[in-house]
N, C-alpha and C positions, 0 to 999 in steps of 0.2 A: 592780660595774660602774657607768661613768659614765652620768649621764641623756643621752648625744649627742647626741637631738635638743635640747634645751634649750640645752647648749652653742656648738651652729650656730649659732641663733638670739640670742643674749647674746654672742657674737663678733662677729656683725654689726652688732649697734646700738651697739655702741661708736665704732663707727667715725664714726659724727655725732654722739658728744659732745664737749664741749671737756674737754681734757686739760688739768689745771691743776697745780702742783706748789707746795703751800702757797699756794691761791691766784691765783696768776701763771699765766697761759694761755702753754703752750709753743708754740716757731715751728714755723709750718703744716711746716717739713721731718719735723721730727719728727712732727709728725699722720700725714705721709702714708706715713713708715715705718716705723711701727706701722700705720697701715692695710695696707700691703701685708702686711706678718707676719700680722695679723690672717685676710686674705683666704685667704693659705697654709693657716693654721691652719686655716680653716673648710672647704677645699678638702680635707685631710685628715680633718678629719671626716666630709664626707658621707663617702668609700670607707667610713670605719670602719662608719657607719650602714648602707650599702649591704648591706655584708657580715653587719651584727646582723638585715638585715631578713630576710635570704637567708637568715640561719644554719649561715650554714659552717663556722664557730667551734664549733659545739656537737655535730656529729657525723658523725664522718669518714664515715659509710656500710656500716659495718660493723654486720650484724646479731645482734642476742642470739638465745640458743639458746630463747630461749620463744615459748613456744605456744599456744593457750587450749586449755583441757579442759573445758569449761563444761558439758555434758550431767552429769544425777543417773544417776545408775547405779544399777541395783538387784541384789541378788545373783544367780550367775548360773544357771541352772536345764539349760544343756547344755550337751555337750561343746566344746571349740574347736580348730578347726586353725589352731596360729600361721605364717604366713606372712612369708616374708622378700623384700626386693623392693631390687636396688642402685638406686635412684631416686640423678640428682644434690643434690645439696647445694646452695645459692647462700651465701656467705661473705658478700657486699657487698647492698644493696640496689641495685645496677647490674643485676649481675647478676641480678639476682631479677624487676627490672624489663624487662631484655631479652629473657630468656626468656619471659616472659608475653606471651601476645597480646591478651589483655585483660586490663584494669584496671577495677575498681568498687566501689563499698561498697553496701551495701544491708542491709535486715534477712531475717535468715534465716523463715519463713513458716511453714516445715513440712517431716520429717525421714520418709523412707520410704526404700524398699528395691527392689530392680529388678533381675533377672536379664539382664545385660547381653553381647553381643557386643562384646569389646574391642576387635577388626577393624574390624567395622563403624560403632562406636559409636549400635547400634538399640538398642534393648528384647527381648529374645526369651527369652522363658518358658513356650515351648510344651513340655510332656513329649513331645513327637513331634521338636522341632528335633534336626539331625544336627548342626548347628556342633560343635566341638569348641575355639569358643573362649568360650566362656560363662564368667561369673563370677557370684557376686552383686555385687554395689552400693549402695555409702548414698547417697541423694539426696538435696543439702540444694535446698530449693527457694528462691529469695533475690525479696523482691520494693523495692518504694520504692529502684530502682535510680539512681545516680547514677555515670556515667562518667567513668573518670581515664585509659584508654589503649586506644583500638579504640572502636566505638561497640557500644553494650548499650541497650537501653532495655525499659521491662515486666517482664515476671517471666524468668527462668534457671532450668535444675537444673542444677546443679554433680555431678557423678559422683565418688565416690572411691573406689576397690577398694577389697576386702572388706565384713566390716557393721562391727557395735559389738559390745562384749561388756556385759551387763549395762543392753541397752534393747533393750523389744520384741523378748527374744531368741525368742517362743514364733512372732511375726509371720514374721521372720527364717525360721526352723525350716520352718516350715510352707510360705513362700514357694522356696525349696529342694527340698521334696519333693514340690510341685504341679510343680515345673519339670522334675523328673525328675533332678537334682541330687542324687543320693542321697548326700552326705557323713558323713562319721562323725562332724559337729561343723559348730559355725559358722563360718568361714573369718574370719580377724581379723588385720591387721598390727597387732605388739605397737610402737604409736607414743604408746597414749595422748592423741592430737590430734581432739576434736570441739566442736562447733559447740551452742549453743542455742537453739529457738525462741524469738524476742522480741527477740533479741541483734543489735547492728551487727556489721558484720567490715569490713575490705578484705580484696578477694578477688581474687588473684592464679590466671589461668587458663589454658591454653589449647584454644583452638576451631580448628576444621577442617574435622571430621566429624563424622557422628551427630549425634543430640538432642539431646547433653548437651555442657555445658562440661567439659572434663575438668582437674583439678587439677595445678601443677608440681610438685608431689612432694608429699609424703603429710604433712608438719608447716607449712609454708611455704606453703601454697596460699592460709590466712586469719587476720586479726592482728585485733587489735581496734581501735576506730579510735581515736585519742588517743593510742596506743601510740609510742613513740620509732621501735618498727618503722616503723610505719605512716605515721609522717612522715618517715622516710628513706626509705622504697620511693615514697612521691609528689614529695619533692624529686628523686628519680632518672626519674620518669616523666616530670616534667616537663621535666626536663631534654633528654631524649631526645625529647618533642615536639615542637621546635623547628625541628623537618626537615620535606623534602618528604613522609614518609607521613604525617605526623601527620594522624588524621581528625577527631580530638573533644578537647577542653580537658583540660587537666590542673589542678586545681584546689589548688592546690598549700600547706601548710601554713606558716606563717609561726611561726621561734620568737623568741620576745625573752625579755630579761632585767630589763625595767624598766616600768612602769606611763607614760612618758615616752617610750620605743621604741613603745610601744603606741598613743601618742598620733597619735604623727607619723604609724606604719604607716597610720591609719583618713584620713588629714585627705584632700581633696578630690583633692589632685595625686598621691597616690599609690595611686589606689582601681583605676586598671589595670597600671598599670605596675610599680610594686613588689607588689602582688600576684597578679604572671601571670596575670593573666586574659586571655583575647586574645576580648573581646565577640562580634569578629565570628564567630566562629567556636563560644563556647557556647549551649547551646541560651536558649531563652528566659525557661525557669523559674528557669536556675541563676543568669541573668545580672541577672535580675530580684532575687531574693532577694537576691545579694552586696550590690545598689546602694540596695536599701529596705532591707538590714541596715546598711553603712557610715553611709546618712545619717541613720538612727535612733540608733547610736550616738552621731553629733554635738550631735541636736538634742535629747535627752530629756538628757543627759548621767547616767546611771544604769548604766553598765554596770562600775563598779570596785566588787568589796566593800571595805567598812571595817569594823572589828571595834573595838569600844571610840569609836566617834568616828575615828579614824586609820585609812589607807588598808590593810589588811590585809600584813602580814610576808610576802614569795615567799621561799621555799626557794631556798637557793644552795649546792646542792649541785653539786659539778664536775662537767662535762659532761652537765648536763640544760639544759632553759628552764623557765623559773618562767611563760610566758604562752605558749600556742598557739593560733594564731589559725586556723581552720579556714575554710573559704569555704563548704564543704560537711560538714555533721554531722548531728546526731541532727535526725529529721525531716524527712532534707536537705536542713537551712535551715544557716547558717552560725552558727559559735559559739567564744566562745572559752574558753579550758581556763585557770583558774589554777590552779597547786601552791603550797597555804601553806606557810610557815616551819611547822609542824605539820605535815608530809604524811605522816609515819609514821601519824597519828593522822585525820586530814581529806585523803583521799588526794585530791580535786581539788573545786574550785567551778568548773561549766560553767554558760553565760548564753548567751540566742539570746533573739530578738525576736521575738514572737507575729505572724505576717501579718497585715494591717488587716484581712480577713474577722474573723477570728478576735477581735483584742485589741477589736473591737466589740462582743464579749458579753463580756467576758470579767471585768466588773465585777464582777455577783452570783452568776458560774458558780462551782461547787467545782474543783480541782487533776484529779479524776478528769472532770468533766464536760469540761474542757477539752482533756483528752488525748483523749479518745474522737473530740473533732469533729476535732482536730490530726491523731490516727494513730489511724484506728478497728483498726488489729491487733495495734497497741501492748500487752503486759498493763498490766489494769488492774482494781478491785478486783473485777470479774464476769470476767476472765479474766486467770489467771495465769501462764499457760503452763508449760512446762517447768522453768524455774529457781526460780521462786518460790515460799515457803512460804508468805507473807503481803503480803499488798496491803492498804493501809486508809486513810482520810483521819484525818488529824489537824491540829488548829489549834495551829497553833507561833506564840508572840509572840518579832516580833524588835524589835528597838533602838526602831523608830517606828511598828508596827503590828503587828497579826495576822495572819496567813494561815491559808488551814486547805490544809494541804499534803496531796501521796501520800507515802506512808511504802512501802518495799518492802525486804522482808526473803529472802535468798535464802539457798536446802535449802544449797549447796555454799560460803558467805561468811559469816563474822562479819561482813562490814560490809553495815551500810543504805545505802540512797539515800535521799535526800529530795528532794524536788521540789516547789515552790510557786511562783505566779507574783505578782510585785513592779513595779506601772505598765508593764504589757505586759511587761516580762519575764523570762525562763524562765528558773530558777534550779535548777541540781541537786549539791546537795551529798551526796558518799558518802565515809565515815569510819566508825569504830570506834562500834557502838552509845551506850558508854560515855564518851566525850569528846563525840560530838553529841546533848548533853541542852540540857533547859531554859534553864543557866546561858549556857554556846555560844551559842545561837541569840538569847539576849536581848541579846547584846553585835553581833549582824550585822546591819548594812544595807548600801545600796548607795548611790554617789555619784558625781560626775565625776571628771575627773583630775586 
């Protein structure tokens, strides 16, 4: 892919140099048509930019059949009743997005169980209730909410029929026969589709009635954020926010293919407008972070890895982006996602910029100290929640310093994360234990564009 905006820009300034041929300064007719060519030329560029910033190029809206399954599982100790359910399907991220009444990311908090009225959408586990519409329920509880469609703010419990098989199946069991629920098994849709403590998602929902958000169907209701999903159901949300219901921002993912596309996306004239944000209308915290992320970006110039001295290899593989620029991610602070030329082996390098609360200690603080003041429910190496097997600090020398980073090892992944922060900012690299060693890490730093 060509650098475009670089292009624009190197097309224009020609235009007030003198054109000389051996020498000899050609007549002003010919300056001014090549200038007009030139103007054309650059006229076509911006659409093509337009289009690399939007990313329309890179994916029709069509979604994959995956799903996270992120919960450990332990073997199973009772019976199951497998249950079958025609829930629709969504093909498109349109469709996934219009069916939703709400849209959000958030981290999932804590994972319980609830004898639920499906009519009503109350709570009722009384062994005395007469409903005869009772089910159980897994309740994921999501908090650090950040709204993309409907407004959401504080904590949610998300409902999804049935439980789990092979967690807290004895809780499960027991919460069933206090309720009078007397089944011959745990009631379970065999979709394989759950959620982890500690974990982001986008979470596709919808609300109405009752307590709970209830999910669009039983695989598709949460994606992980960074996910190809999950930036085609926000480009589609956004899209459809542009009307008269829209009540709250859609914060919408940006994908590019170039470290030059990336340039142009951050610079000062396109900090609302090419990246949909519409000020007046997000809240204050998100609108805040977008604008002290973009202009941190400009003025530290620190946010491209280099590997070796040179600007790191993106993957160019067809129909992905090698850079996604998020408004809203992990912490939800904004952040952007590269995929190396390696990404079999270094599945992505994500970078966000510490808050000036924050990047003000953040000199002689450790990797774990800093996340705790960041996301105190974040795991970290005194809690590890759900996924983890191993949390630890370690000091990683890279290309022009040391860090002493989080290392996190998870029960259900061969690959680590690493996480270290580098002049305010927030680095996390996750890959194959085995390729991100000592040698790796001595060859990574970070630089401008």
């Amino acid at each position: 892919m060509n650098d475009k905006g670089v292009l624009l820009f190197d097309a224009l300034s020609y235009i007030d140099e003198e054109l000389t041929d051996n020498g000899v300064e050609k007549p002003n007719k010919n300056k001014k048509r090549l200038a007009v060519i030139l103007i054309a030329s650059a006229a076509a560029v911006i659409l093509i930019t337009a289009s690399v910033l939007i990313g329309l190029h890179h994916n029709d809206g069509r979604l994959s059949g995956e799903y996270p399954d992120d919960i450990v599982r332990t073997a199973s100790e009772y019976d199951k009743i497998k249950l079958t359910a025609d829930w629709p399907y969504y093909s498109t991220a349109k469709e996934l997005a219009d069916a939703a009444t709400h849209i959000y990311s958030g981290t999932v908090t804590d994972i319980s169980f609830a004898v639920i009225d499906y009519k009503t959408g109350k709570e009722d586990g009384s062994p005395q209730s007469k409903s005869t519409n009772r089910m159980l329920y897994t309740v994921y509880t999501v908090g650090d909410i950040v709204s993309r469609k409907g407004e959401t703010a504080g904590t949610v419990k998300i409902c999804k029929p049935g439980g789990i098989a092979g967690y807290k199946e004895k809780e499960q069991y027991d919460l069933l026969t206090s309720s009078g629920l007397n089944y011959e098994g745990i009631p379970v849709y065999d979709d394989n589709c759950s959620l982890c403590i500690g974990e982001n998602y986008l979470f596709c929902v919808k609300r109405g009635y009752g307590d709970y958000d209830n999910v669009v169907n039983l695989t598709q209701f949460a994606c992980r954020l960074g996910s190809d999903n999950a930036a085609a159901i926000l480009r589609s949300a956004s899209a459809g926010s542009s009307g008269a219901q829209a009540t709250s921002p859609v914060l919408t993912p940006v994908e590019l293919n170039s470290y030059s596309a990336l340039q142009f996306t951050v610079s000062p004239i396109n900090e609302a407008k090419l990246l949909y944000i519409d000020f007046s209308k997000a809240n204050e915290e998100q609108s805040g972070n977008l604008r002290y992320f973009l202009k941190t970006v400009r003025s530290k110039n620190n946010a491209v890895p280099y590997f070796n001295g040179e600007k790191m290899k993106l993957s160019e593989e067809k129909g992905y982006s090698s850079i996604t620029l998020f408004a809203s991610d992990l912490y939800g602070l904004p952040g952007i996602y590269y995929h190396p030329e390696s990404y079999r082996s270094v599945s992505y390098i994500q970078v966000t910029y510490l808050p000036e609360r924050i990047m003000e200690k953040s000199g002689t603080a450790t990797a774990s100290e800093i996340i705790a003041e960041l996301a105190p429910n974040y795991p970290n190496v005194d809690n590890l929640g759900e996924r983890y097997s191993n949390i630890y600090n370690k000091d990683i020398t890279l290309a022009d310093r040391t860090v002493t980073a989080l290392v996190y090892e998870k029960k259900d992944d061969t690959r680590i994360t690493v996480r270290f922060f580098y002049d305010g900012l927030s680095v996390t690299v996750t890959g194959e234990p085995g390729y991100l060693n000592g040698e790796w890490f001595s060859a990574l730093s970070f630089g401008g564009f």
